[in-house]
N, C-alpha and C positions, 0 to 999 in steps of 0.2 A: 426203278423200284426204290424209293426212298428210305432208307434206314437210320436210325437216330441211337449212336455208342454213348451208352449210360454206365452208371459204375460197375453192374454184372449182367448185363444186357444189351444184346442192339434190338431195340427197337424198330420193328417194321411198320410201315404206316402206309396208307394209302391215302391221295388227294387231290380231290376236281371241284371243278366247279371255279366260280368267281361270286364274289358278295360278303356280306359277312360269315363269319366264322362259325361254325357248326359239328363240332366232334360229336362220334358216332362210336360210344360204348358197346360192345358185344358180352354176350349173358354168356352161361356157362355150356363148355362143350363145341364153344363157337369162335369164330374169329372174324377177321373184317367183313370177308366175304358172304354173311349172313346177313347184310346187310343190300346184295345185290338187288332187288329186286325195288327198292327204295331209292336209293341215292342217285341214280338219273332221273327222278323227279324232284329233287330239291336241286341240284345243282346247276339251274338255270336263275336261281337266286342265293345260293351259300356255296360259299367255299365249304366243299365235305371233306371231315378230316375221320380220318377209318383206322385207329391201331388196331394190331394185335395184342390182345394181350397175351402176358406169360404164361407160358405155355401153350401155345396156338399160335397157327399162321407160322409165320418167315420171323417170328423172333424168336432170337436163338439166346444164349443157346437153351435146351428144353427143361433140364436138369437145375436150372436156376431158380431162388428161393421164387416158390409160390403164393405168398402172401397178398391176400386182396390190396391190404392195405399201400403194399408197395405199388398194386398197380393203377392205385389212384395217383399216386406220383410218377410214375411213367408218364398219366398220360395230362398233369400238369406241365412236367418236363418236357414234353412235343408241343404243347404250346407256347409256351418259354422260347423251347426253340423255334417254331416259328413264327419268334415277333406277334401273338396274338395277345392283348391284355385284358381283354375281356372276351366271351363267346359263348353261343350257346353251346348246351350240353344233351343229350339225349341217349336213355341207357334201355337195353333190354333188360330183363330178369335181373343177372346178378349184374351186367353193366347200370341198370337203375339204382340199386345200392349203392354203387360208385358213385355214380351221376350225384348223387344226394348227400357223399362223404364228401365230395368237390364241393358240392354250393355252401355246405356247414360250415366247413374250412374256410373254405375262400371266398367269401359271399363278392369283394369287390372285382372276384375273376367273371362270375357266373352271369350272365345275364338273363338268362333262362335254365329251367332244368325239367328234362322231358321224360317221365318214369313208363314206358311201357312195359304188362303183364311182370309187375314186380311187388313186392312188399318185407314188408319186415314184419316175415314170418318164419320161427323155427317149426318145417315142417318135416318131421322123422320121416313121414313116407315119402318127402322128395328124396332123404337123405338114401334110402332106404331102395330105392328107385335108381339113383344113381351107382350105389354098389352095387344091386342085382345087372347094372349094365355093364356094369365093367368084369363083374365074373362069369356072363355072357360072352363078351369079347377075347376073354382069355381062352376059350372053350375052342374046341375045332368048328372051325366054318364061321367063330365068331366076327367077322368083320360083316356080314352080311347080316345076320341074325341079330346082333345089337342094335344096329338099326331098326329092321323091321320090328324091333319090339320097343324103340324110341319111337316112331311113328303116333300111333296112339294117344302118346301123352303129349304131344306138342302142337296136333292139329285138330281144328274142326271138325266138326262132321260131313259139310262140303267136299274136302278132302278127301274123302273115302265114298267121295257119289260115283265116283270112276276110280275104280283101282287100278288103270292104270297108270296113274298118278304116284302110288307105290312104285311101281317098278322106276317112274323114269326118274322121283326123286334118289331111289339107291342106287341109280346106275351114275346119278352126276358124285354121289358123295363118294361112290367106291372111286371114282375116275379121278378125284377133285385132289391135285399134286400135296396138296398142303395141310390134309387134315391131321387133327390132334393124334399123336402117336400113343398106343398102350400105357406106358408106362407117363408121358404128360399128361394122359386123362386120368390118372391113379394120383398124380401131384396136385391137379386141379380142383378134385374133390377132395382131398386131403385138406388144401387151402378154402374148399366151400365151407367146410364144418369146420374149420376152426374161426370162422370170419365171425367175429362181435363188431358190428357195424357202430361206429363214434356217433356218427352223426345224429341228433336228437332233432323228431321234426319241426319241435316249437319254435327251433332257434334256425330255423330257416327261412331266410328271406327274401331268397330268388322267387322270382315269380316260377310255379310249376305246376305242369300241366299231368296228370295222370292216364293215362288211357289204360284200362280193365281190357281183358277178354274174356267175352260171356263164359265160354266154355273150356275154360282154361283150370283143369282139375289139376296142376302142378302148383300153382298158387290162386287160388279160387279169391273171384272176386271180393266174395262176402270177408272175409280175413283178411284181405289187400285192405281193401277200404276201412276198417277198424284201424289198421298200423297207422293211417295216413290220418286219422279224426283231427290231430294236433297240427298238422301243417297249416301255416296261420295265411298263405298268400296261394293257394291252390286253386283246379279246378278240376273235377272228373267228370269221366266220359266212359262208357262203357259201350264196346263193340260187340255186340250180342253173338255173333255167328263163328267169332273168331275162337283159334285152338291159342295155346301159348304162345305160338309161333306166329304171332298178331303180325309181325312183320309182310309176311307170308301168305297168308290169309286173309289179309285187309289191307293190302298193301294202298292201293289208291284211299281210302280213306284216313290210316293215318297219315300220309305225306301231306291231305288236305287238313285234320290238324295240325299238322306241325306248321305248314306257310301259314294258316290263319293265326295261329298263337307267336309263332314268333315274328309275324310280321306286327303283332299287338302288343311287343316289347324289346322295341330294335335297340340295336346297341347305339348311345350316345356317340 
């Protein structure tokens, strides 16, 4: 289990595969592990590289500063550290934000940058969303009940053809050794609202790929796609069926964007 001691953090990371290089940002409330159902299908062709970021997963310690911005530098810092000089990038939700403060910053790191169900949108009822979750959690029997009431907003309608799909996804997350603790999910929406994202998209020059989820009422298409009008080197793609949890929900489809796109912009 690979860990990476940074100035007030070890970083946890996860890594397979062989090929070029392929970091794999997680959105909010999540950590590498959200990424499970994806990354045995690219890793027959990239090296997957999976942090956690601050406050999630195995990096420690929990109580360290929360800043988005810091954890765009964490996770240039794991490449750095392992001898990567260029690589793609590919973010969920608020790992897309990241993903796209990397390629502004550092365009000659970036060689691609892959934004799934994300944008640059101040939306009060995510904000709004997120604290009713967490005063949820703090509630008796909340660790079960924040879930099922996270459900809804992250999935499909697919999702809920069979309920019991409900049960078996809250029986792995209550089971699941690593998840975000009370008081880190309270730091990490602290650091959602205060995040004023740098990156401007006109002056982005990675080649980037967008994928939408149709039914993704946590950042709804229609507002994703306005944030993004300015990106001068992009391409969108909209997965109709899918919840936010486009990972999840479409999983064989985006891994099939992702080999096509990044095999249409390999690293030199």
């Amino acid at each position: 289990m690979p860990d990476l001691p940074l100035d007030d953090i070890t970083l946890h990371y996860e890594i397979d595969g062989s090929g070029p290089p392929l970091m794999l940002l997680a959105g909010m409330l999540s950590d590498s592990a959200t990424w499970t159902p994806l990354f045995s299908l690219l890793t027959d062709r990239f090296t997957v590289i999976r942090p956690d970021n601050r406050t999630t997963g195995r990096t420690e310690p929990k109580d360290a500063a929360a800043d988005c911005a810091l954890m765009a530098k964490d996770a240039l810092a794991l490449m750095d550290h392992l001898g990567f000089e260029r690589f793609h990038c590919a973010g969920h939700s608020l790992g897309g934000l990241l993903t796209l403060e990397l390629a502004s910053a550092h365009p000659e790191r970036v060689a691609s940058a892959t934004v799934l169900a994300s944008g640059r949108v101040r939306a009060p009822r995510t904000a709004a969303l997120f604290d009713t979750l967490l005063a949820i959690r703090q509630a008796p029997k909340g660790e079960e009940m924040w879930l099922r009431a996270l459900y809804p907003w992250i999935f499909g309608h697919r999702f809920f053809e069979d309920l019991a799909n409900i049960e078996t996804a809250l029986e792995a997350a209550l089971a699941y050794p690593h998840a975000q603790t009370l008081d880190a999910m309270a730091r990490q929406i602290a650091a959602f609202r205060a995040f004023r994202p740098e990156a401007e998209p006109a002056n982005i020059t990675s080649p980037t790929l967008i994928l939408y989820a149709g039914q993704d009422i946590m950042v709804p298409p229609d507002a994703a796609r306005a944030s993004f009008e300015a990106l001068p080197n992009a391409e969108h793609h909209v997965i109709g069926y899918a919840g936010h949890s486009i990972i999840w929900d479409a999983t064989e489809e985006v891994a099939a964007h992702l080999h096509r796109f990044l095999s249409a912009h390999p690293i030199a």
